[in-house]
C-alpha positions in Angstrom: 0.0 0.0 0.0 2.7 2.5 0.8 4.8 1.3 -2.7 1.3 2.6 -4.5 1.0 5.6 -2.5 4.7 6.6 -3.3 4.0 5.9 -6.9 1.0 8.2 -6.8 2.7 11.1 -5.3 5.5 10.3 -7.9 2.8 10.6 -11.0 1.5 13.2 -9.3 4.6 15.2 -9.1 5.6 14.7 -12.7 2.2 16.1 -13.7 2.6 19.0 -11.4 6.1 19.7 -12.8 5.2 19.3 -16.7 2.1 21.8 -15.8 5.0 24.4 -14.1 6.7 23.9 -18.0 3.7 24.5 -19.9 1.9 27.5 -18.0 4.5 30.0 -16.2 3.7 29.8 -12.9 2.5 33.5 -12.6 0.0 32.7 -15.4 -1.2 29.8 -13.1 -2.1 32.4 -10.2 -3.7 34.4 -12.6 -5.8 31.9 -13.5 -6.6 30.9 -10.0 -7.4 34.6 -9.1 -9.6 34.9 -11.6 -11.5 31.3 -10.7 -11.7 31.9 -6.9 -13.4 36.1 -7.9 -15.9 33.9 -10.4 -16.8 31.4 -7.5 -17.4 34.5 -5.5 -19.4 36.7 -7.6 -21.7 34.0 -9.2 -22.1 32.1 -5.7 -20.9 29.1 -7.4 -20.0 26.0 -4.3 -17.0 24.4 -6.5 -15.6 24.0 -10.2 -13.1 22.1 -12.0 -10.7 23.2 -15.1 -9.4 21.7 -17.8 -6.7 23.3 -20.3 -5.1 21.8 -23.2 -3.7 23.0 -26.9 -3.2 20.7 -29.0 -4.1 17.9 -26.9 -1.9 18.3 -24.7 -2.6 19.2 -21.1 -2.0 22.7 -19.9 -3.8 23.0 -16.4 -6.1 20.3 -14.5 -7.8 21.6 -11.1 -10.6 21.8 -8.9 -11.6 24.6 -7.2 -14.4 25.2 -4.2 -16.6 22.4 -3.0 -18.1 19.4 -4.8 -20.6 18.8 -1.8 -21.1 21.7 0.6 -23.2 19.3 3.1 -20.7 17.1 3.2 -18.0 20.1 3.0 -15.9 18.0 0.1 -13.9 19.6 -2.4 -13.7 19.7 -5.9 -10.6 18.2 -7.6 -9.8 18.1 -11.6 -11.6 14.1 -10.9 -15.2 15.7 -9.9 -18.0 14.1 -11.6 -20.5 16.6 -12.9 -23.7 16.6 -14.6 -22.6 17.9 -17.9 -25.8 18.9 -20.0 -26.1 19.6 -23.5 -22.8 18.8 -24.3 -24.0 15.5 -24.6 -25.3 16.3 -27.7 -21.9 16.4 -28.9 -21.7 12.3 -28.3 -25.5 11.8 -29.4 -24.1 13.5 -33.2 -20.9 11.5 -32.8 -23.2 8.1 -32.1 -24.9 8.8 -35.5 -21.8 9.8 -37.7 -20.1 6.3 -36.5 -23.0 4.6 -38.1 -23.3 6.9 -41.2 -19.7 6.0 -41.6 -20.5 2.4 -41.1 -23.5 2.7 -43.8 -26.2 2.0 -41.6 -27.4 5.5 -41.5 -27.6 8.6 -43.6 -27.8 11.7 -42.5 -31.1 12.1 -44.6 -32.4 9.4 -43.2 -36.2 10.0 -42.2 -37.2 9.5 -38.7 -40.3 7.7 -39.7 -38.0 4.9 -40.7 -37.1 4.1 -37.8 -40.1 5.8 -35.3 -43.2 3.2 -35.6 -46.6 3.9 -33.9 -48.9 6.7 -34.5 -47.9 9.0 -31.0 -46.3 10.8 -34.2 -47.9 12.6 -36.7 -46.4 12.8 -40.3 -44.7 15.9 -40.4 -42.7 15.2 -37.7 -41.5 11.6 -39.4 -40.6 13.1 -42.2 -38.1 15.3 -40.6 -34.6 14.0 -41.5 -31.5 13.4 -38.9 -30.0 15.8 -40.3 -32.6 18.2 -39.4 -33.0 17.1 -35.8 -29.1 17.3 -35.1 -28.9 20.9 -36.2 -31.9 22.4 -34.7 -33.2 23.1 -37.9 -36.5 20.6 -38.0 -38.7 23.1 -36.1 -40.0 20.7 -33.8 -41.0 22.2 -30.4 -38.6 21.6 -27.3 -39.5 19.7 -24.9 -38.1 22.3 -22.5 -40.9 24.7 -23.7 -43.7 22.5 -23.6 -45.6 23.3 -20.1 -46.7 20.1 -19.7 -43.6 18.2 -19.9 -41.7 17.9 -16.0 -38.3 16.6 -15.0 -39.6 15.3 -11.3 -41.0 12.2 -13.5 -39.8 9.5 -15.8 -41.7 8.8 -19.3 -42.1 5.8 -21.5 -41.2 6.2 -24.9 -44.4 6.2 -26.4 -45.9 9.4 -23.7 -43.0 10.9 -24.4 -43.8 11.2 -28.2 -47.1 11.8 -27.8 -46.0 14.7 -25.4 -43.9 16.3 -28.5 -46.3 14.9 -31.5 -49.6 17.1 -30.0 -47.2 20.1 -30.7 -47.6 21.6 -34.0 -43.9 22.5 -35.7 -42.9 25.4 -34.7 -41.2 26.6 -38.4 -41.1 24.9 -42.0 -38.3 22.3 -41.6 -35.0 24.0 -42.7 -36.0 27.3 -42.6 -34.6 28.4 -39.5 -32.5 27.6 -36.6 -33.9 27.4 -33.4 -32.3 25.3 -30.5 -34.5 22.6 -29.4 -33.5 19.7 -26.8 -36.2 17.1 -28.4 -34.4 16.7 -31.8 -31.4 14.4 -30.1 -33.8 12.1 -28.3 -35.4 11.5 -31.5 -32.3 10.9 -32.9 -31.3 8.4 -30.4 -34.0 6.3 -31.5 -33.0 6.1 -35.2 -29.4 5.0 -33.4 -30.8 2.3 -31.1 -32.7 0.5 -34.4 -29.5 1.0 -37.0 -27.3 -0.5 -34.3 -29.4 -2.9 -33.2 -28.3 -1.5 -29.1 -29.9 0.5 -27.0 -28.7 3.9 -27.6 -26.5 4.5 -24.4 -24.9 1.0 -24.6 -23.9 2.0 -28.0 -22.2 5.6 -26.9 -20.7 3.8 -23.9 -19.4 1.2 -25.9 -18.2 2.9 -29.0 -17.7 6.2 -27.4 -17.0 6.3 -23.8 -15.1 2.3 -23.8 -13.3 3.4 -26.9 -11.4 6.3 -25.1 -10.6 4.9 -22.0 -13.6 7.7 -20.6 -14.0 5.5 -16.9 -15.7 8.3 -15.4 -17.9 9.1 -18.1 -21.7 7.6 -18.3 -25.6 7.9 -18.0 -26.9 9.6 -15.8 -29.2 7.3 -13.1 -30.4 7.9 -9.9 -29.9 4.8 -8.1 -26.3 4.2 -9.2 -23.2 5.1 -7.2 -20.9 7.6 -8.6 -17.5 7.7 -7.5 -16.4 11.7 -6.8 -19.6 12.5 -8.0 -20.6 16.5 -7.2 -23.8 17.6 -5.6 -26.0 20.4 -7.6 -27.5 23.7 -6.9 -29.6 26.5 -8.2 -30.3 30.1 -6.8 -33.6 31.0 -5.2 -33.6 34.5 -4.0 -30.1 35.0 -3.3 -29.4 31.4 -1.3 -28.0 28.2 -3.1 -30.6 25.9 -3.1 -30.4 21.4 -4.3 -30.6 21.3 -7.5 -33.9 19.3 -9.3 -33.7 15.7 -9.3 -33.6 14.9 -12.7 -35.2 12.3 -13.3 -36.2 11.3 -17.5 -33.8 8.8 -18.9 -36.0 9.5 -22.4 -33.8 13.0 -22.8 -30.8 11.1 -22.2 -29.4 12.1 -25.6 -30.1 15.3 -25.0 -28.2 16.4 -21.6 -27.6 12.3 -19.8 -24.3 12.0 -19.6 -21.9 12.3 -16.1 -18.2 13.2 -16.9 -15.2 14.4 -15.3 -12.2 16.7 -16.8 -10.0 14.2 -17.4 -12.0 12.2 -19.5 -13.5 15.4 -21.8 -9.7 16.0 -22.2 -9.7 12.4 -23.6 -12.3 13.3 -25.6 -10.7 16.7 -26.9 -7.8 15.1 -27.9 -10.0 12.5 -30.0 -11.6 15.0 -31.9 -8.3 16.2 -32.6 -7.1 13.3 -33.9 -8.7 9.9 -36.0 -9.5 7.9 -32.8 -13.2 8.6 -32.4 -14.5 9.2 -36.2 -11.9 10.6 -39.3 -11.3 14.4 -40.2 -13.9 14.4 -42.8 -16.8 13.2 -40.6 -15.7 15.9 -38.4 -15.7 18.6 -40.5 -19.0 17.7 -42.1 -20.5 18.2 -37.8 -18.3 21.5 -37.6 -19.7 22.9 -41.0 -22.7 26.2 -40.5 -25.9 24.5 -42.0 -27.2 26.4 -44.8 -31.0 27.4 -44.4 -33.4 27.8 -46.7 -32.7 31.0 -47.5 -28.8 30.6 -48.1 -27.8 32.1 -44.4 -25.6 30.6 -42.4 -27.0 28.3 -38.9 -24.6 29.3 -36.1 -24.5 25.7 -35.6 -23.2 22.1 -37.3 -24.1 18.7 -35.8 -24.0 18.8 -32.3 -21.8 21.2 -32.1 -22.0 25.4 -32.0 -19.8 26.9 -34.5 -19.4 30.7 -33.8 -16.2 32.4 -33.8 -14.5 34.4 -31.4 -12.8 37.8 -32.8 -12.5 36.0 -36.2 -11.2 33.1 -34.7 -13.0 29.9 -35.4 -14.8 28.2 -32.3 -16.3 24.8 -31.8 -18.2 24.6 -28.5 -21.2 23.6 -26.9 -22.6 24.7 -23.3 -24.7 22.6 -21.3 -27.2 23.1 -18.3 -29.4 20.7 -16.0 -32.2 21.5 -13.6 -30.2 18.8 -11.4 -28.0 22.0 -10.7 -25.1 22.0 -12.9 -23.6 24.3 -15.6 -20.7 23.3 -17.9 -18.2 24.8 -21.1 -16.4 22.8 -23.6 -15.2 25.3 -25.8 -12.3 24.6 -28.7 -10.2 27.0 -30.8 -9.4 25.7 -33.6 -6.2 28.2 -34.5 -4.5 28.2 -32.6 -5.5 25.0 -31.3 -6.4 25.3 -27.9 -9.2 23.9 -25.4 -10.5 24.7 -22.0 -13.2 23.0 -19.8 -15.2 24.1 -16.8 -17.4 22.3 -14.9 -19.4 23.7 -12.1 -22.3 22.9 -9.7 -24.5 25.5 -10.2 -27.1 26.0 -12.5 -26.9 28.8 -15.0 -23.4 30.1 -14.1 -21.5 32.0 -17.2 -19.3 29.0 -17.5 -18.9 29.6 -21.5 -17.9 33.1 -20.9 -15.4 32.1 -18.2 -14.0 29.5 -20.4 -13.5 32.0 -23.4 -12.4 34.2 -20.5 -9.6 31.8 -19.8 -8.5 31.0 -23.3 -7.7 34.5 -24.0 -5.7 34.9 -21.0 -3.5 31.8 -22.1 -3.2 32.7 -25.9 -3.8 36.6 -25.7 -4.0 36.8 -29.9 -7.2 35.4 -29.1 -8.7 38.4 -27.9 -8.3 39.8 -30.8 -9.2 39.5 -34.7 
């Protein structure tokens, strides 16, 4: 036992020494300042960082508390809630099977949707459509009926977002809505003949070594997993049990900075799907009208002082807020992960890029 705990200090201390060779050490405290005022000022309990260019890791940290009732803190290994950016995975899911040939991206939903809760319009809206927010169909997050306190089969669940007219003609407009990846999901689970999150655990999360990443369920035990909050009138407050598994491919998954670090360094690479499926999710769609979307497949696209930007935010009524935001020149990434709901975590994050590469802040 004390052989291993040697050894650990020993990794430890290398990683500590190649993160004094990659960000001066005045740059670190910088950094640090500037997390510690944004914990103040936003009353957020605890955060974690994650900083790489290039794939290669800059800065790992936690910062605050992960549980204030149990008064733990947050480390760079904090398991958080981490919202929309699992749309990110639900878009990668389907591009590994339009790269096996068992999907195409217009690919109607009614192919693989069966049952009437449904009606036509909505199964004739392609996967292309529901990835990019571009299908019109109403969010389930503005439907007044739908609640995250309960759990929904399948076919309620439909019939909860089939009673709603579409919002817009499909591929007119892009307006963000959090039913289109569900929907997706479905079209995943029938080509692969798996359920949808053993698919992304198996070919995602297995594939790159992601051990703290998964699907969100109550009754399992999380290792290092973080405790959520929201503000009500000025006091933190426990975030919302969430409890639908039917949105999982909208904002499921559980991770940790180490393993969206993993991920990063994928994308970066040919590990998780090759360039050219990549840049087809990290190309504007074109609407209707021959403008631009502000957003690919699964993924936001806007750029920051001219610089080009793929990110994606995410938020959870469980109490959690979270940034993964990527520049792609120069090549540069930062995560933050926080537990409290509707924090400016993306700003933060862009915040924090510029400070490491200062060109950024500029065109």
């Amino acid at each position: 036992m004390r052989r291993f705990v040697r050894l650990q200090s020993l990794v430890f201390g290398l990683i500590a020494m190649v993160l004094l060779v990659a960000i001066p050490r005045s740059l670190g405290d910088e950094i640090d300042e500037r997390i510690e005022r944004f914990l103040h000022d936003h009353k957020v309990p605890g955060l974690s960082l994650g900083i790489a260019r290039g794939g290669d890791l800059l800065k790992a940290q936690g910062y605050g508390k992960a549980n204030l009732e149990w008064d733990s803190p947050a480390t760079e290994r904090t398991v958080y809630q981490i919202g929309s950016i699992s749309k990110t995975f639900t878009a990668s899911a389907v591009m590994l099977l339009v790269e096996e040939g068992k999907l195409r991206l217009d690919d109607r939903l009614g192919q693989f949707i069966e049952g009437d809760e449904l009606p036509e319009a909505i199964k004739a809206l392609t996967l292309e459509q529901v990835l990019s927010h571009t299908s019109g169909v109403r969010s389930f997050s503005e439907i007044n009926a739908f609640s995250y306190r309960r759990d929904y089969r399948w076919p309620e669940f439909l019939k909860l977002i089939g009673d709603q007219p579409l919002d817009f003609e499909p591929g007119s407009k892009f307006h963000y809505s959090n039913s289109g990846p569900p929907l997706a999901s479905l079209a995943v689970t029938k080509a692969a003949g798996l359920p949808f999150e053993r698919f992304v655990a198996e070919r995602i999360f297995g594939r790159l070594d992601m051990t703290a990443t998964r699907y969100e369920d109550d009754e399992a035990i999380v290792a290092e997993r973080a405790a959520g909050h929201r503000l009500g009138e000025g006091a933190l407050l426990k975030g919302i049990p969430v409890r639908p598994k039917v949105i999982a491919a909208s904002g499921g998954v559980l991770s940790n900075v180490p393993d969206l670090l993993k991920y990063d360094a994928a994308l970066a690479g040919d590990r998780l799907l090759p360039q050219a499926a990549l840049r087809r999710m990290w190309t504007p769609i074109t609407l209707a009208d021959g403008e631009k979307s502000p957003y690919g497949l699964g993924w936001f696209l806007t750029p920051h002082h001219a610089h080009a930007r793929v990110h994606h935010g995410g938020s959870t009524a469980g109490g959690f807020e979270a940034a993964f935001v990527r520049f792609v020149d120069p090549p540069l990434t930062v995560v933050v992960l926080c537990n409290r709901q509707s924090a400016p975590v993306v700003k933060l994050a862009t915040d924090l890029a510029e400070m490491v590469e200062p060109r950024l802040a500029h065109e």
